[in-house]
C-alpha positions in Angstrom: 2.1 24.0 4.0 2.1 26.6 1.0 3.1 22.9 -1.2 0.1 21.2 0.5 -2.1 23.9 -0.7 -1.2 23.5 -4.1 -3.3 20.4 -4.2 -6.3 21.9 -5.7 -9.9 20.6 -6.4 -9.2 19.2 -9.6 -6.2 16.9 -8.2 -8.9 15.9 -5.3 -11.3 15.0 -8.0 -9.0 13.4 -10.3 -7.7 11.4 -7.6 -11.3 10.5 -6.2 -12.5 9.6 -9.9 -9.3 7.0 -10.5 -10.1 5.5 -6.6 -13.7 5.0 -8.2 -12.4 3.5 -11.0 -10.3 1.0 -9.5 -12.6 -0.3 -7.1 -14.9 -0.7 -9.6 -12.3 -2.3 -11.4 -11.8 -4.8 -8.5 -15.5 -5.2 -8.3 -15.5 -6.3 -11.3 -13.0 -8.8 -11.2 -14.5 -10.6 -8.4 -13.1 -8.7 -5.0 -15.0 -8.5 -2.3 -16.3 -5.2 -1.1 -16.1 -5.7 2.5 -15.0 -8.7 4.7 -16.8 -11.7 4.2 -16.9 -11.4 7.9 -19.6 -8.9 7.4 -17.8 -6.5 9.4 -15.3 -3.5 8.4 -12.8 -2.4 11.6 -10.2 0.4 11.5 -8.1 -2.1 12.4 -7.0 -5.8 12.2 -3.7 -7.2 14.0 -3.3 -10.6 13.1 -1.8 -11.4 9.6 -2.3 -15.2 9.7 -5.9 -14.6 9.5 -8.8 -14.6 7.0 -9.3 -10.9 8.0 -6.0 -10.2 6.9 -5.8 -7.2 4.2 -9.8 -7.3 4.6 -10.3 -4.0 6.6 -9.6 -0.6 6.5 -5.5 -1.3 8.3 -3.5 -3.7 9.0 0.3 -4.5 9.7 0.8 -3.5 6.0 -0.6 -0.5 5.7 2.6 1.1 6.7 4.0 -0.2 3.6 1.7 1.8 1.6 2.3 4.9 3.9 5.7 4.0 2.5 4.9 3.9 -1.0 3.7 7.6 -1.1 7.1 8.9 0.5 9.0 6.9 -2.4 6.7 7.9 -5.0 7.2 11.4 -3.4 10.9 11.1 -3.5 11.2 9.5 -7.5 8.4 12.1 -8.5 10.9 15.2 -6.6 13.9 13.8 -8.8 12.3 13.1 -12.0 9.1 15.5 -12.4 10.3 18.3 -10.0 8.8 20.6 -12.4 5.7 19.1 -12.4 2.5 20.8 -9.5 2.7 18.7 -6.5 -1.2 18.7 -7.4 -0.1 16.6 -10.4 2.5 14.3 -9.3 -0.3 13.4 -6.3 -2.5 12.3 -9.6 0.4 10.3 -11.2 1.2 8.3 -7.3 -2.3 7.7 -7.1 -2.5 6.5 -10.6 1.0 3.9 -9.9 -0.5 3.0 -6.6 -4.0 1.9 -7.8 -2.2 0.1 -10.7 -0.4 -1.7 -8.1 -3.5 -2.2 -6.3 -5.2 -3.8 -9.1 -2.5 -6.4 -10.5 -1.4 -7.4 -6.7 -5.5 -8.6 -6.9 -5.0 -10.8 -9.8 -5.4 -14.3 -9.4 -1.7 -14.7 -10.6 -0.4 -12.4 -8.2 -2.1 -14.0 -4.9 -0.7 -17.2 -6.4 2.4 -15.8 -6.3 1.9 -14.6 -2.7 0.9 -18.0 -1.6 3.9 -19.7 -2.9 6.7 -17.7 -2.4 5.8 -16.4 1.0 4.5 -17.4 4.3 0.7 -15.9 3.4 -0.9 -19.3 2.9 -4.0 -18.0 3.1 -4.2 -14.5 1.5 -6.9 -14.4 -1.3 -6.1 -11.0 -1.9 -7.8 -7.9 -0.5 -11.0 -6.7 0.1 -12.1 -3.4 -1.7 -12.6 -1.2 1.2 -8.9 -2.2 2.0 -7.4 -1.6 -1.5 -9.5 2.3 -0.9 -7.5 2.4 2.4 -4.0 1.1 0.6 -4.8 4.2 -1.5 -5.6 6.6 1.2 -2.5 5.6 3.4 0.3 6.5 0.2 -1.8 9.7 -0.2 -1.2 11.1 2.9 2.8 9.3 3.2 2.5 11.7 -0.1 1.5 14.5 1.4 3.6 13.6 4.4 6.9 13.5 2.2 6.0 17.1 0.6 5.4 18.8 4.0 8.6 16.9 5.9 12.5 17.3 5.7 13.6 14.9 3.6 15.7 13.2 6.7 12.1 13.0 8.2 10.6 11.0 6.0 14.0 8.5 5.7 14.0 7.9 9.5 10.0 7.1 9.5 10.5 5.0 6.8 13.3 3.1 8.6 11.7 3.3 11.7 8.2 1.7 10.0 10.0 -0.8 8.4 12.0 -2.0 11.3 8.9 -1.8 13.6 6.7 -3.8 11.3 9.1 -6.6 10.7 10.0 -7.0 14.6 6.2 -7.2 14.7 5.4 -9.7 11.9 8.1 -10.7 10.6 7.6 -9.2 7.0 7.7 -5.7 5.5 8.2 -3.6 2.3 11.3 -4.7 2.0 10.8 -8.4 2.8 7.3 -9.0 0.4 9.4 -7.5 -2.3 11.9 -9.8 -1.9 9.5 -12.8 -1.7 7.7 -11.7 -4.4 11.0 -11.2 -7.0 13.7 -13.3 -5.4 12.0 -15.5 -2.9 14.8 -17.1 -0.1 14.2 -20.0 1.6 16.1 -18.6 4.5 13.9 -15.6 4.4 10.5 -18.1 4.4 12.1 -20.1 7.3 12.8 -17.2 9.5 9.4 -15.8 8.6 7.9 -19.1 9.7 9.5 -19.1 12.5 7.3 -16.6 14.3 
């Protein structure tokens, strides 16, 4: 807890100011703020869907849960000296990058043609401020947690989701860099 702690007000802010930033950022490049549904739910189940990354969770936010114990991890190794209150800042910062270029138009291209998500048109605001909010606390999770913790979660998310859907970290990575059409098929398949 004493690490947790050493998150202090100017991390929150810093952290809240680049959140601002970004969705203004995807404001501005045409993203939706809500679902065009007109509705926002805590959660949204089905992935083959026009409400799919449109809410505040879905069957990916695990993957972003994910992010923040990996950025946690690489951050440990390479910035150890670093305040935890910092390296928060700098996972926030690589997360909302992330956030902003996977809402380009070529990036949902990409989606659409080297995975099964026909008809993702990229994510709605509130959901790119949720993405966010879920590697935070994976983060914060990682720096409170064993280290074997947060490796068994992480397997266990990862397994879970892709019994569920059918895709995962792991498996949108691989579409998105190396796509397999055994990989699509299987995906299909479901």
């Amino acid at each position: 807890m004493q690490a947790i702690r050493s998150v202090g007000a100017r991390h929150w802010l810093a952290v809240a100011g680049l959140v601002a930033l970004m969705a203004a950022i995807l404001l501005w490049m045409g993203r939706v703020p809500i679902c065009e549904c007109g509705t926002v739910k805590l959660w949204h189940g089905e992935t083959v869907s026009s409400e799919n990354s449109q809410h505040l969770s879905d069957w990916y936010s695990p993957s972003h849960f994910i992010h923040g114990l990996l950025f946690y991890a690489i951050l440990w190794v390479f910035a150890r000296r670093v305040s935890l209150g910092h390296r928060l800042v700098i996972a926030t910062l690589v997360e909302i990058a992330w956030e902003v270029v996977e809402n380009t138009d070529a990036v949902i291209q990409r989606y659409r043609e080297a995975t099964i998500a026909l008809d993702y048109f990229g994510d709605s605001v509130v959901n790119s401020v949720s993405d966010v909010a879920f590697m935070v606390v994976g983060f914060l999770f990682a720096a409170r947690m064993p280290v074997w913790v947060s490796v068994v979660l992480a397997v266990a998310l990862e397994l879970f989701v892709g019994w569920m859907i059918r895709d995962n970290l792991t498996l949108n990575v691989l579409m998105l860099v190396w796509p397999l059409d055994a990989v699509r098929a299987w995906q299909g398949a479901a």
